[in-house]
C-alpha positions as semicolon CSV with decimal commas, in nm:
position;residue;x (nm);y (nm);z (nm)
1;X;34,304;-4,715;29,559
2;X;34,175;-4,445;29,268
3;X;33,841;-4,527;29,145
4;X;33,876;-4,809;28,816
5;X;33,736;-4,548;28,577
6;X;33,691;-4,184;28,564
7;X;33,592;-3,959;28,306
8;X;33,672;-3,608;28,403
9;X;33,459;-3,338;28,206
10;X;33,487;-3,529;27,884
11;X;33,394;-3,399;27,549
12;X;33,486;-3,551;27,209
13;X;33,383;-3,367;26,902
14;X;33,380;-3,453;26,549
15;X;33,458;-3,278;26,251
16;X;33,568;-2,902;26,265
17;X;33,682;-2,664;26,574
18;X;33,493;-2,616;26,874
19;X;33,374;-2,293;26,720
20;X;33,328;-2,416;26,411
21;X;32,898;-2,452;26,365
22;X;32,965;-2,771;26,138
23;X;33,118;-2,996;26,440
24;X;32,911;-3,218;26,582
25;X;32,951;-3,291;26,967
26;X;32,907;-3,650;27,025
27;X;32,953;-3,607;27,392
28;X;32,987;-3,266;27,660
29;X;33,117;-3,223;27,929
30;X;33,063;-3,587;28,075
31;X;33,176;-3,636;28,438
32;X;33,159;-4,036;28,589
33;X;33,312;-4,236;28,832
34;X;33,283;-4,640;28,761
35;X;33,453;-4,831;29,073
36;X;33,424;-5,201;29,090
37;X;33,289;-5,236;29,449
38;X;32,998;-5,239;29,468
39;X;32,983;-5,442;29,134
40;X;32,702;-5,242;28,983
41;X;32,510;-5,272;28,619
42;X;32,468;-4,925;28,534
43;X;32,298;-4,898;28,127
44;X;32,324;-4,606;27,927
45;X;32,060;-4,569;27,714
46;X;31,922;-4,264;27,431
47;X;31,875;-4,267;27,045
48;X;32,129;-4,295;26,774
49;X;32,356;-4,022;26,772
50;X;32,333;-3,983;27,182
51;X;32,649;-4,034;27,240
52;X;32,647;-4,383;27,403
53;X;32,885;-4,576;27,157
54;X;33,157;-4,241;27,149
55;X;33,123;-4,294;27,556
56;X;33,244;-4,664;27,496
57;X;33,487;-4,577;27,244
58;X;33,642;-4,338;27,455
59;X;33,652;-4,608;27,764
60;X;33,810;-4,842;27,548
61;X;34,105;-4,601;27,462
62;X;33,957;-4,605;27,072
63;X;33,934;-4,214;27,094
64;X;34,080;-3,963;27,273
65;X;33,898;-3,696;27,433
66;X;33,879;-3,350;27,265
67;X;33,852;-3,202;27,614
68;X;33,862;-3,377;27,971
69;X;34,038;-3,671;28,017
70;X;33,955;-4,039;28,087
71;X;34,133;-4,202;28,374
72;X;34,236;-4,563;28,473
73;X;34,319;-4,656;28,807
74;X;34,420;-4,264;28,822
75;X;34,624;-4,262;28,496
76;X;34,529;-4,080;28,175
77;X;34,410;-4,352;27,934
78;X;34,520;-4,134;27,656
79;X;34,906;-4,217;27,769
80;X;34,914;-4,529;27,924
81;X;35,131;-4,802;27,816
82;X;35,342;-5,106;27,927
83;X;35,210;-5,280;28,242
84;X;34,977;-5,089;28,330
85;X;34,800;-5,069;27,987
86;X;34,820;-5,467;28,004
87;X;34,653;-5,438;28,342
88;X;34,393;-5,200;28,186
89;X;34,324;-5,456;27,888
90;X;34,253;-5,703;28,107
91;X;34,041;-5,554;28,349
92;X;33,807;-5,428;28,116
93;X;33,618;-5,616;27,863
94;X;33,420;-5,587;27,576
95;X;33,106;-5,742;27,420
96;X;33,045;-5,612;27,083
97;X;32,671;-5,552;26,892
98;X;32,762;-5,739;26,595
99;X;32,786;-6,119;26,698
100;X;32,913;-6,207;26,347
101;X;33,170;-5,957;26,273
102;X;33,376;-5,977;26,544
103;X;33,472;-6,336;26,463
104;X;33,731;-6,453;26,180
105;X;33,532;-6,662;25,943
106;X;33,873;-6,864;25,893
107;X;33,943;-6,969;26,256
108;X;33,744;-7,198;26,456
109;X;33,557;-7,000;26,799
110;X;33,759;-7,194;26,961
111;X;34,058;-6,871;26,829
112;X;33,860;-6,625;27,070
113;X;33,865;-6,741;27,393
114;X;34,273;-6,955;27,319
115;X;34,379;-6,593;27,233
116;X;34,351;-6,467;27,602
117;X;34,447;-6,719;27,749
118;X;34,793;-6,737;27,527
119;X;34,815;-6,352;27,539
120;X;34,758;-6,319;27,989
121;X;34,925;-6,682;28,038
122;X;34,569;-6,822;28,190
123;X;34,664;-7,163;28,187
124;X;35,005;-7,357;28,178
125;X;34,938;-7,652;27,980
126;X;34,675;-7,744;27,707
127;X;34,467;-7,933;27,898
128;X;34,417;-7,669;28,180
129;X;34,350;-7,423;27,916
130;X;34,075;-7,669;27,786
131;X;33,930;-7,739;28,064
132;X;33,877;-7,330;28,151
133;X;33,745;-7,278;27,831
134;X;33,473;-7,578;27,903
135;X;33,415;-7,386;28,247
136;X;33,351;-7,061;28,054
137;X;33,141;-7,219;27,796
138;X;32,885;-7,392;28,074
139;X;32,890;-7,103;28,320
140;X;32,703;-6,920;28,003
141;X;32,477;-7,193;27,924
142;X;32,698;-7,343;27,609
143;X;32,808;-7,694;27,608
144;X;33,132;-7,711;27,510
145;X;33,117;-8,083;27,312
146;X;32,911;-7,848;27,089
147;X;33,053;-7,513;27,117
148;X;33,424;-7,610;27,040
149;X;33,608;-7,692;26,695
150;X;33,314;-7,514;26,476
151;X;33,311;-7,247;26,303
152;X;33,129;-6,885;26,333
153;X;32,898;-6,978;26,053
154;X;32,786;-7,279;26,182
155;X;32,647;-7,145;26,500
156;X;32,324;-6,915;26,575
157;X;32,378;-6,545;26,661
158;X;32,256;-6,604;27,013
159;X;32,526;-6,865;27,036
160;X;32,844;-6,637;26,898
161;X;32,710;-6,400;27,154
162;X;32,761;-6,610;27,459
163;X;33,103;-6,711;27,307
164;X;33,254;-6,370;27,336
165;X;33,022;-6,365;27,675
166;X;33,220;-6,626;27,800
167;X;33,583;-6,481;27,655
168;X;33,536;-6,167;27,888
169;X;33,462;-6,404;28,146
170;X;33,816;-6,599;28,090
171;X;34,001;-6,273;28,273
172;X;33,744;-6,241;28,521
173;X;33,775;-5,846;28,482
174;X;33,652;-5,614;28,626
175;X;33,443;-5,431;28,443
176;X;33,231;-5,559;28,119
177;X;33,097;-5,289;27,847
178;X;32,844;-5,473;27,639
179;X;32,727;-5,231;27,354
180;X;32,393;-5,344;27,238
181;X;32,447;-5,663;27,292
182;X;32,125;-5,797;27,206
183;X;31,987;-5,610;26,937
184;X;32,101;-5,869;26,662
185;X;31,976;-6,145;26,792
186;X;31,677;-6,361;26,838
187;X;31,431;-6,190;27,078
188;X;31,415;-6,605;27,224
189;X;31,772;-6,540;27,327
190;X;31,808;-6,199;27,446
191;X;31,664;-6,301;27,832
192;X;31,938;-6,575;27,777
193;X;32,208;-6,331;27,706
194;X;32,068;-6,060;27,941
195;X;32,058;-6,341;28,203
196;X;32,430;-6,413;28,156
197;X;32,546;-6,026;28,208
198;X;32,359;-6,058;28,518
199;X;32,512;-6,369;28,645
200;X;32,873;-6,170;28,579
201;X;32,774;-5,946;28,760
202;X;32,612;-6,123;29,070
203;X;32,840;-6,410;29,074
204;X;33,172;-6,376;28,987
205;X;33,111;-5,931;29,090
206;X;33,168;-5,784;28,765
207;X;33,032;-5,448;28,719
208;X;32,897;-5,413;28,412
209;X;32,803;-5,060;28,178
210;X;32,498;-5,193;27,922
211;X;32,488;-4,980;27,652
212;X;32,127;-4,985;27,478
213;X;31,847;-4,761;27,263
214;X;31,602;-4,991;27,465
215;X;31,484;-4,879;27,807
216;X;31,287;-5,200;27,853
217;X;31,600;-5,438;27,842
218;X;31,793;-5,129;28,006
219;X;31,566;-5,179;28,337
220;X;31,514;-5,537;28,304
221;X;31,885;-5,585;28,394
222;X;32,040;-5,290;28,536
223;X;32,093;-5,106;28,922
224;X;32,077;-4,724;28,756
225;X;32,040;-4,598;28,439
226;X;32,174;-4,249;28,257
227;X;31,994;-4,107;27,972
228;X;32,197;-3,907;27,691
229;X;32,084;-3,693;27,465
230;X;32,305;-3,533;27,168
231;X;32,646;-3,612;27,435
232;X;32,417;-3,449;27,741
233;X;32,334;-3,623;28,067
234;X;31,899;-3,572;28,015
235;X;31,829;-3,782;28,342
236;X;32,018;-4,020;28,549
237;X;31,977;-4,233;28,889
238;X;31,813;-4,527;29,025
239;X;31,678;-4,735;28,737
240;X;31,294;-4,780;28,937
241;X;31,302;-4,384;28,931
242;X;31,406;-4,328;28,577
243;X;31,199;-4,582;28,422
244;X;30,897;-4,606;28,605
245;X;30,849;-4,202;28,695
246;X;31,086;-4,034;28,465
247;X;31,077;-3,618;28,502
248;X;31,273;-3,548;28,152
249;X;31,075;-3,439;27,902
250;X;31,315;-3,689;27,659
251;X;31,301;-3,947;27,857
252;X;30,921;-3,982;27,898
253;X;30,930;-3,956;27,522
254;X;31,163;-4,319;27,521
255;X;30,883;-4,453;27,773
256;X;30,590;-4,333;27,573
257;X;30,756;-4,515;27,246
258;X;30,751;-4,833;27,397
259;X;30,507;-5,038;27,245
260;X;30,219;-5,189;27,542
261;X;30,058;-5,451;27,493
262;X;29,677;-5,366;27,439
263;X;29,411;-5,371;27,151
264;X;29,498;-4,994;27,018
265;X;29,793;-4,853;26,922
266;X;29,919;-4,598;27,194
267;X;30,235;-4,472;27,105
268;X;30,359;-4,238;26,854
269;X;30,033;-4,067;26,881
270;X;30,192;-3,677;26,844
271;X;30,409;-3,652;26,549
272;X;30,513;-3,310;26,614
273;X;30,817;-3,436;26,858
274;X;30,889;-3,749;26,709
275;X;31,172;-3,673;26,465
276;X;31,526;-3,676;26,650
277;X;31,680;-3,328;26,568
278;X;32,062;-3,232;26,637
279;X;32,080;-2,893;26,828
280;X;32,223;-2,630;26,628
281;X;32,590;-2,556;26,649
282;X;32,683;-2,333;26,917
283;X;32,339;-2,331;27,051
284;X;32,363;-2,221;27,448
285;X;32,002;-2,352;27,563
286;X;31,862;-2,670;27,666
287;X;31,959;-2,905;27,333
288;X;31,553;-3,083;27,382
289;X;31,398;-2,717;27,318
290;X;31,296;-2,797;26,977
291;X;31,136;-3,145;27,064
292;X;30,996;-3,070;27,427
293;X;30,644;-3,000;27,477
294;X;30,691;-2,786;27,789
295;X;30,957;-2,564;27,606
296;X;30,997;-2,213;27,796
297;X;31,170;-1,891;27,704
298;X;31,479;-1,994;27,978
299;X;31,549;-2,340;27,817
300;X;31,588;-2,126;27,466
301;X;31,876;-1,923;27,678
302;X;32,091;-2,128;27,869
303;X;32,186;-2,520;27,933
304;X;31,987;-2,649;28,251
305;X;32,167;-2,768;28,502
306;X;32,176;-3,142;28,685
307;X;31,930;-3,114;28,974
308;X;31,893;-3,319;29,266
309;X;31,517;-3,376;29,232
310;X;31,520;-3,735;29,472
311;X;31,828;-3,859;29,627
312;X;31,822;-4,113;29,371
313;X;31,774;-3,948;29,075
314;X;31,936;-3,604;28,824
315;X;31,754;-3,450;28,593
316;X;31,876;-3,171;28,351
317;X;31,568;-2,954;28,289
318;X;31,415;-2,681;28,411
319;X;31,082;-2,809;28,531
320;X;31,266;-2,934;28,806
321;X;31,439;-2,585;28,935
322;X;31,276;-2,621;29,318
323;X;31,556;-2,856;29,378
324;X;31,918;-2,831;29,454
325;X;32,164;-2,909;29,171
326;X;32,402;-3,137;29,145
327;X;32,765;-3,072;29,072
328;X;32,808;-3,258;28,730
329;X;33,123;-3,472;28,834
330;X;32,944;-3,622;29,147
331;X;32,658;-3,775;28,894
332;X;32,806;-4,099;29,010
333;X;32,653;-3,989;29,422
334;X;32,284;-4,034;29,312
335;X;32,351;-4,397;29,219
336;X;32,185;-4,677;29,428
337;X;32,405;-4,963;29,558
338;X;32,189;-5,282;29,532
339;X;32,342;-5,375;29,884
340;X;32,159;-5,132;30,043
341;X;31,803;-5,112;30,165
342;X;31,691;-5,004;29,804
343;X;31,788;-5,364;29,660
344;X;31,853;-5,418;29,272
345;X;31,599;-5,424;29,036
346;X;31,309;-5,681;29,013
């Protein structure tokens, strides 16, 4: 059977012509393969403006590429419809930032999670349907006596987040992309939330894609991580690799901005890389140069390409030229299965 999701040398790009110097190129030339066995939780995580909410968009059929295409089950997104578009709707899910604006102040949350079941004929009588809306509810730590017949303004953040939690759960897809799915809400009930993704993914084997600015939360819950930078793959592998020894310029610069916990203040300490700056428009070199502290005349001159520095782990610079590359649609290869001897993440 063809892998569940493929993009193919994807680029989308915003605002004029590809040589047009005014576009902006929200993502380049991105290869991946997402295939729901193993179940993995694979976060991609980078700044604002990196690229990682055009990636989702694009997943979700909301864009089209500019270049490339993005493949389901083997069929271009881009024209899929009928059947196999229903298929595709139900086995991937979404799990929006905002846990507010997705609802319809007028309706009840009880309107989210009857929807699905009406629309993919989950249940065939009332009663069945409430009693796998109560199952959904528990299974993400909401009791249902309390969840159902109120509305979205009489319930916590944290709570309307575990509601549409649980509606992606209803189809059992299977794959979940939750787009900063924690960053409005409480910091008491982002383990909670974090915790449920998890549970998706180790119980009912749901891969999930974690979109996130936050590296912490990124490696707290996830199997491998890629790093984008202005649409560009910057590193990309096992999430123990990445996080705890990263060999990207950019993505030591995430680490080092991560507040620690001690007396003085540690991070931010150089201003002279601090301030996110879009690469020029029809710039050929590595798109860091400007912010990288190791900068050299070759990265001014032409893109680096993905090399193989561990078997675990990609990096796109320079500094890392004594190993082999890595062919850009096989980014997927370097990712660990948490079967395996390597295990999943502590």
């Amino acid at each position: 059977m063809p892998p569940l999701i493929e993009f193919r040398n994807v680029s989308k790009i915003f605002g004029g012509g590809l040589f047009d110097k005014q576009h902006t190129v929200a993502l380049e030339d991105f290869s991946l393969t997402i295939d729901d066995a193993p179940p993995l939780i694979t976060a991609i995580v980078g700044e604002s403006g990196s690229g990682k909410t055009t990636l989702a968009r694009l997943l979700l059929g909301l864009e089209t590429p500019s270049q490339g295409v993005v493949l389901y089950r083997g069929r271009d997104l881009a024209t899929m419809h009928g059947k196999a578009r229903r298929q595709f709707l139900h086995d991937i899910q979404f799990v929006f930032q905002d846990p507010y604006g997705v609802y319809n102040p007028f309706y009840k949350v009880d309107h989210v999670l009857t929807k699905p079941i009406e629309k993919f004929k989950l249940a065939n009588s009332r009663r069945d349907a409430r009693k796998l809306m109560e199952t959904v509810l528990e299974t993400v730590g909401l009791r249902p006596e309390e969840t159902l017949g109120r509305y979205p303004h009489e319930m916590s953040g944290g709570q309307r987040q575990r509601v549409m939690v649980a509606r992606a759960l209803l189809l059992k897809p299977r794959l979940i992309i939750a787009d900063e799915p924690v960053s409005m809400v409480d910091a008491s009930l982002r383990a909670t939330i974090l915790g449920n993704l998890q549970e998706l993914n180790e119980k009912f084997g749901i891969s999930i894609l974690y979109i996130t600015h936050d590296l912490a939360t990124g490696y707290q819950i996830s199997h491998n991580m890629i790093v984008l930078y202005h649409g560009s793959v910057a590193e990309a592998g096992d999430v123990e690799l990445v996080v705890k020894t990263p060999r990207h310029p950019y993505t030591q610069l995430l680490m080092d901005s991560i507040p620690q916990a001690v007396a003085e203040r540690t991070w931010h300490k150089s201003s002279e890389i601090n301030t996110p700056l879009a690469p020029l428009g029809g710039h050929s070199g590595c798109k860091f140069a400007a912010r990288c502290p190791h900068v050299m005349a070759t990265c001014q001159l032409r893109r680096p390409p993905l090399y193989l520095s561990e078997a675990h782990r990609a990096v796109a610079c320079y500094l890392n030229d004594d190993s082999p590359t890595l062919n850009a649609a096989h980014l997927d290869k370097v990712f660990i299965d948490p079967t395996t001897a390597n295990g999943a993440p502590e």
